[in-house]
N, C-alpha and C positions, 0 to 999 in steps of 0.2 A: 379704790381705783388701782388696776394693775398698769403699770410701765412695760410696752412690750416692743421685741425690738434691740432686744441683746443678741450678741455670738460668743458670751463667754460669760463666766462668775460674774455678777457684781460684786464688789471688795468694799465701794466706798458709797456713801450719799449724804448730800448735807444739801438745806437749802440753803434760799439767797437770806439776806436779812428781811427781806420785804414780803418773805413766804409764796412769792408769785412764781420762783421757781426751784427748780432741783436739779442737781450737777449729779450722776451717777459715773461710777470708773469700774472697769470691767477688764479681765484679764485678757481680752482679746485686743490689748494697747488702745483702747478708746474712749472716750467720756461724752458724754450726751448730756445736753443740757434740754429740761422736759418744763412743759407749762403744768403748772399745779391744780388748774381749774380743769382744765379738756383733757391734760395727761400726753397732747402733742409733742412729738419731737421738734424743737426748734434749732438746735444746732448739732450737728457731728462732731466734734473734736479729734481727726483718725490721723494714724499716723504718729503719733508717738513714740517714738524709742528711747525714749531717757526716764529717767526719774526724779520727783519732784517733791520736794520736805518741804512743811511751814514747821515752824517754832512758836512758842509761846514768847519771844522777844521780835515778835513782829515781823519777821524776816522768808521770806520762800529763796529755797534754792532748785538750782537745776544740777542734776547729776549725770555724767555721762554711766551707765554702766555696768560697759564693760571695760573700764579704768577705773573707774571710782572718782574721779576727779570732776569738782566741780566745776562749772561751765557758766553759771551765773546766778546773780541772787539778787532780790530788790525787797527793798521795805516795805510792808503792806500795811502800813498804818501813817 
């Protein structure tokens, strides 16, 4: 099945745990979340201007940047 429906590189995709879907992140600051069976777009994610780390210590942060300074981080476990 191809994913169609981008404006820029995809960089990233991972799916969910349950396989039912797929997060794709795209250099055109957007993330699309896609149905695994039909390939549907079910959400736009637009609008992005920061950027966003997880770790291996459970953690996502948010980064402003053009400061570098983070902005906020919560535990994902």
């Amino acid at each position: 099945m191809t994913l169609t429906g981008r404006n820029g590189w995809v960089y990233s995709a991972a799916y969910s745990e349950d396989g039912q879907r797929i997060v794709t992140a795209s250099y055109d600051k957007t993330a699309k979340v896609w149905d695994t069976k039909t390939g549907q777009e079910l959400a736009p994610l637009i609008g992005h201007g920061g950027l966003v780390t997880a770790g291996w210590d459970g953690t996502a942060k948010v980064w402003d940047i053009e400061t570098g300074q983070e902005l906020d981080s919560a535990r994902m476990r």
